[in-house]
C-alpha positions in Angstrom: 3.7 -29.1 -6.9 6.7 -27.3 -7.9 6.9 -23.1 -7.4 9.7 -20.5 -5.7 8.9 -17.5 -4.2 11.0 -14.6 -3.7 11.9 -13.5 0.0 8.9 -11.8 0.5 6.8 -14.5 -0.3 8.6 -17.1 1.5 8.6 -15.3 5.0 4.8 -15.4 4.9 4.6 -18.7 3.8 6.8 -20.0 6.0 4.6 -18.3 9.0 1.6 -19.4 7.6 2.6 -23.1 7.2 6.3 -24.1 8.3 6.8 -22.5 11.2 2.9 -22.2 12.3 3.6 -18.7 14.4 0.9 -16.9 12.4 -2.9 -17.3 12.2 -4.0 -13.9 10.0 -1.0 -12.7 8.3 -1.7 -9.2 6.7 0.3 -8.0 3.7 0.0 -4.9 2.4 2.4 -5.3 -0.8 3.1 -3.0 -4.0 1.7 -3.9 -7.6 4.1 -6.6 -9.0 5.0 -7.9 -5.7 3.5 -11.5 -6.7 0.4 -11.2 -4.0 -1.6 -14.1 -7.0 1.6 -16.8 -6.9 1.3 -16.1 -3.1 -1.6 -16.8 -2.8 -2.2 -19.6 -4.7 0.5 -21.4 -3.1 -0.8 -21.0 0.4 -4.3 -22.2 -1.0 -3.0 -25.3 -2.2 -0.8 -25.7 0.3 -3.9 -25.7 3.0 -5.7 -28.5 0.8 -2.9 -30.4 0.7 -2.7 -30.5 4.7 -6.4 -30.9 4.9 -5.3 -34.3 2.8 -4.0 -35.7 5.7 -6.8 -35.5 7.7 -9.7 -38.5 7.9 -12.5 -38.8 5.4 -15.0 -38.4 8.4 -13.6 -34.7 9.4 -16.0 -31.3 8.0 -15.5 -29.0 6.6 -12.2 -29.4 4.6 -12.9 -26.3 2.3 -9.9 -23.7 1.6 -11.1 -20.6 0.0 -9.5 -17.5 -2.1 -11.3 -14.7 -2.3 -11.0 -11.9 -5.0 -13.4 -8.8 -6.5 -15.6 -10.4 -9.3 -15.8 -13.7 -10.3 -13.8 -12.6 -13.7 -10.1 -11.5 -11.6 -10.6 -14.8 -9.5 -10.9 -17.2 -11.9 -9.0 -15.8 -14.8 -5.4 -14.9 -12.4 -6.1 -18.2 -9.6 -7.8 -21.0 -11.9 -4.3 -21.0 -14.5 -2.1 -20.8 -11.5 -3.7 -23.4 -9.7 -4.7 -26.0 -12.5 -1.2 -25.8 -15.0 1.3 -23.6 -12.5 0.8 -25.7 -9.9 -0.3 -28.6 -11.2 -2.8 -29.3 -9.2 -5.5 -30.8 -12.1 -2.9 -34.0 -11.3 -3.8 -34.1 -7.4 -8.2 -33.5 -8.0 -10.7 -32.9 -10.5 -11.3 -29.4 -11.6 -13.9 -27.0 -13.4 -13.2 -23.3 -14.5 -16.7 -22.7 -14.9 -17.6 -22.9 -11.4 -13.9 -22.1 -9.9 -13.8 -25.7 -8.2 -10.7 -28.0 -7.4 -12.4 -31.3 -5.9 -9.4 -33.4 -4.2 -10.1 -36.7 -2.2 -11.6 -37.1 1.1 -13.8 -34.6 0.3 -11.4 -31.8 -0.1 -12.4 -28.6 -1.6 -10.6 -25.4 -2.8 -13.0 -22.9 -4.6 -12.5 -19.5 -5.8 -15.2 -17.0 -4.5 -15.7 -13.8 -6.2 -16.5 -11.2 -3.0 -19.9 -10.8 -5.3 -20.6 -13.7 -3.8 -19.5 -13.8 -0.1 -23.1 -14.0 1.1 -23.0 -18.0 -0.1 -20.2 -18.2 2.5 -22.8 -18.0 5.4 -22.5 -21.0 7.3 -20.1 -22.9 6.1 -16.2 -23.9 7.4 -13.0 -22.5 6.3 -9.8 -23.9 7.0 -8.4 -20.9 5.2 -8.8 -18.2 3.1 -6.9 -15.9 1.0 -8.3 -12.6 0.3 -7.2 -10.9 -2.5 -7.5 -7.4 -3.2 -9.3 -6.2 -0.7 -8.8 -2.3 -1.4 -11.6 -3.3 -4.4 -14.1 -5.1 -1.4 -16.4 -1.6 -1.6 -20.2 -2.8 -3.2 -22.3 -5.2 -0.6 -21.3 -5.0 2.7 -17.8 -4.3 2.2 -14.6 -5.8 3.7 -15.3 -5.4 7.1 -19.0 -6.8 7.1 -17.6 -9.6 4.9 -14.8 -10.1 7.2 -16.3 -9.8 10.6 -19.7 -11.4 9.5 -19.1 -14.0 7.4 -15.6 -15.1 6.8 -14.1 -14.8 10.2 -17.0 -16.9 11.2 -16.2 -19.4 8.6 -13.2 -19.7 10.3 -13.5 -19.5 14.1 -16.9 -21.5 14.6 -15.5 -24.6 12.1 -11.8 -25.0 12.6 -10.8 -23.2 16.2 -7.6 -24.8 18.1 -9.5 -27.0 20.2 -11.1 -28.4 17.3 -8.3 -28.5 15.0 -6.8 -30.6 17.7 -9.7 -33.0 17.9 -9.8 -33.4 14.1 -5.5 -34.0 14.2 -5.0 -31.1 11.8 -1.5 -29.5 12.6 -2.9 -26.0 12.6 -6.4 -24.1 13.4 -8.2 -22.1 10.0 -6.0 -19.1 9.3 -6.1 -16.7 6.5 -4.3 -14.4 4.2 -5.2 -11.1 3.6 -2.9 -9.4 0.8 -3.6 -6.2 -0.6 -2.7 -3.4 -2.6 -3.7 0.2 0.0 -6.0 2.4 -0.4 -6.3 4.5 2.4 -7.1 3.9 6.3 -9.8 2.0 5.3 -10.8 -1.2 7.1 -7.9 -2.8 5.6 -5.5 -0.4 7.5 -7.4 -1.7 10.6 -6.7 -5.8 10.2 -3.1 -4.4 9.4 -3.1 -2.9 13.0 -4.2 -6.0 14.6 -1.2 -7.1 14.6 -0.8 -5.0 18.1 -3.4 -6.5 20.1 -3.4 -10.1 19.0 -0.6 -12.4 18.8 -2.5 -14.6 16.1 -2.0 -11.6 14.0 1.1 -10.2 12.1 1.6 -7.8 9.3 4.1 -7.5 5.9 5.0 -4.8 4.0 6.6 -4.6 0.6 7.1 -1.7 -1.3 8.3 -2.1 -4.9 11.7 -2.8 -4.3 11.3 -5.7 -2.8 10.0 -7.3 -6.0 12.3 -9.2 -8.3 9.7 -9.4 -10.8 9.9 -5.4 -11.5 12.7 -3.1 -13.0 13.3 -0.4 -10.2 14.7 1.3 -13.1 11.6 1.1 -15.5 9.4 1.9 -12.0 11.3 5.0 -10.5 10.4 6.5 -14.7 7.2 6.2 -13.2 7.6 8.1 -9.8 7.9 11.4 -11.8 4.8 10.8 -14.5 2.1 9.3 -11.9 -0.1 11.4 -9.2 2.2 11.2 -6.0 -0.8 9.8 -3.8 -0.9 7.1 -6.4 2.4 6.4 -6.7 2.8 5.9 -2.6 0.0 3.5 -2.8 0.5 1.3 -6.0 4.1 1.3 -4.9 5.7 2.4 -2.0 2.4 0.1 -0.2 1.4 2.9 1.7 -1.8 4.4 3.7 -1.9 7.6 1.9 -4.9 9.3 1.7 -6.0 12.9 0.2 -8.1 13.4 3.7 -10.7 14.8 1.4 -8.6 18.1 0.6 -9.2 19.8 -3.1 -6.1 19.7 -3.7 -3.9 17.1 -1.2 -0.3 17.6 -3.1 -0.4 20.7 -1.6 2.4 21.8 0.7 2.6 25.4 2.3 6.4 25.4 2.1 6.4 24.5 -1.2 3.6 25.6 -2.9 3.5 29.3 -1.2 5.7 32.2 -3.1 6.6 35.1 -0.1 8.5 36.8 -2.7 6.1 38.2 -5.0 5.3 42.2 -4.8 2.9 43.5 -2.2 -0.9 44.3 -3.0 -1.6 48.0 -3.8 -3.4 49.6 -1.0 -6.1 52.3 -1.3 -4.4 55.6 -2.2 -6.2 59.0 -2.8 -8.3 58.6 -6.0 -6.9 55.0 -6.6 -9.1 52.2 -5.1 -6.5 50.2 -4.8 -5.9 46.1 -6.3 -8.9 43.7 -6.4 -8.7 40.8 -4.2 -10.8 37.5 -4.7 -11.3 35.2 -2.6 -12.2 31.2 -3.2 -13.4 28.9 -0.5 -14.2 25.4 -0.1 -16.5 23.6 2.5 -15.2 20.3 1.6 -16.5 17.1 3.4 -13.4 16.3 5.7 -11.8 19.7 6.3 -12.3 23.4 5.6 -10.2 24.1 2.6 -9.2 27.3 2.4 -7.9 27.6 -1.3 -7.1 31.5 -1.5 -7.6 34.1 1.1 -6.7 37.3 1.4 -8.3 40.9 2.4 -9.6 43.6 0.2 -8.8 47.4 1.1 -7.0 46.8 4.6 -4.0 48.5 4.1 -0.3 47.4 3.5 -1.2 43.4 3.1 1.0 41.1 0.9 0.1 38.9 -2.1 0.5 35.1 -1.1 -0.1 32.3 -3.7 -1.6 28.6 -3.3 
């Protein structure tokens, strides 16, 4: 198995299995940043540990996890199979997104579609790819906290690691585009209450595979809470506002004429006056008072 990943990569990898200081590692990345080659190579890189372990030992399974069935096989199963070579290490099928290795070693590629089938079974890691997309079904954190976690934890826990001689306990990748403080935003977090944990973050500079050039064309064609999350890799989110680009010291002109006031036979300037009872906040889109005197003409 032959593959090099860029800085970025490497520091997780090298957490996950050289220097074994991390048992989640959470990476919220930009698009472009490599999150497939990543990983791909962590999967296989867990089967191959799992390799040196004895025939009689469960639950040697190593998962990656995507949206649908489709994204998983059609990004991991090339990767895996001709990038990585690993059709010359077991037997393989595309159909069912299997890699059978010997000793009864398995790495499969789970669409989140599926997770339910996970119930019950042992991990000794899982990637999970994507997870901004984990929305249908009982989302990322019912699939996380109910199923995979538990795949993980009850199967392959330190003690039992170290009874089966496996240098590590299950551990997991989670690498993901944002998409709001979702759950997602959470696992990044829990990084600061539990040592196992640590978090990455890439924005899309930090990607050799992209022209910064080509990208920052982008920056000034794209919808700004877009851009920040596709690539700067952050936890924007429009807090449910109508319109959440707007800023009051930019967006608000106090140099246009007053409003004409009431004055003998004239009635004076129509005012209207728009407001939205949106979900999160109260929005208040234009406001201003009718007949009150000297007021002033403000625009949002």
């Amino acid at each position: 198995m032959d593959v090099t990943l860029h800085e970025g990569q490497s520091e997780i990898f090298e957490d996950l299995f050289v220097n074994k200081t991390v048992r989640n590692a959470v990476s919220c990345a930009s698009r472009g940043f490599g999150k497939s080659v990543l990983g791909a190579t962590c999967g296989a890189n867990a089967a191959f540990e799992l390799l040196d372990l004895d025939w009689s030992v469960p639950n040697k399974n190593v998962y990656i996890i995507a949206p649908t069935y489709s994204q998983v096989v059609d990004i991991y199963y090339p990767l895996l199979a001709y990038q990585l070579g690993l059709n010359a290490y077991a037997k393989s099928s595309r159909d069912s997104g299997t890699f059978w290795f010997p000793k009864d070693v398995t790495l499969r590629l789970i669409s989140y579609e599926a997770i339910e089938r996970l119930r019950g079974t042992g991990a000794y890691f899982v990637v999970n790819d994507e997870v901004r997309d984990w929305k249908k079904g009982v989302g990322l954190k019912g699939a996380w906290q109910g199923i995979i976690q538990p795949c993980i934890a009850t199967r392959w826990s330190p003690e039992r690691a170290k009874q089966y001689g496996a240098t590590s306990p299950g551990r997991s990748l989670t690498i993901s585009t944002p998409a709001g403080y979702d759950f997602f935003y959470d696992m990044y977090h829990y990084e600061e209450v539990d040592k196992d944990w640590k978090s990455y973050h890439f924005d899309y500079t930090k990607s050799p595979y992209l022209d910064v050039t080509e990208i920052e064309k982008i920056k000034h064609t794209i919808d700004p809470l877009q851009w920040a999350r596709e690539y700067l890799a952050s936890f924007e989110d429009s807090g449910n506002q109508v319109f959440y680009c707007f800023d009051r010291k930019v967006h608000v002109q106090k140099d246009i004429q007053d409003f004409y006031p009431p004055e003998g036979n004239n009635r004076g300037e129509d005012v209207h006056v728009s407001i939205d009872f949106n979900v999160g906040y109260y929005c208040r889109l234009t406001i201003n008072l009718v007949n009150s005197g000297n007021l002033s003409r403000r625009q949002s």
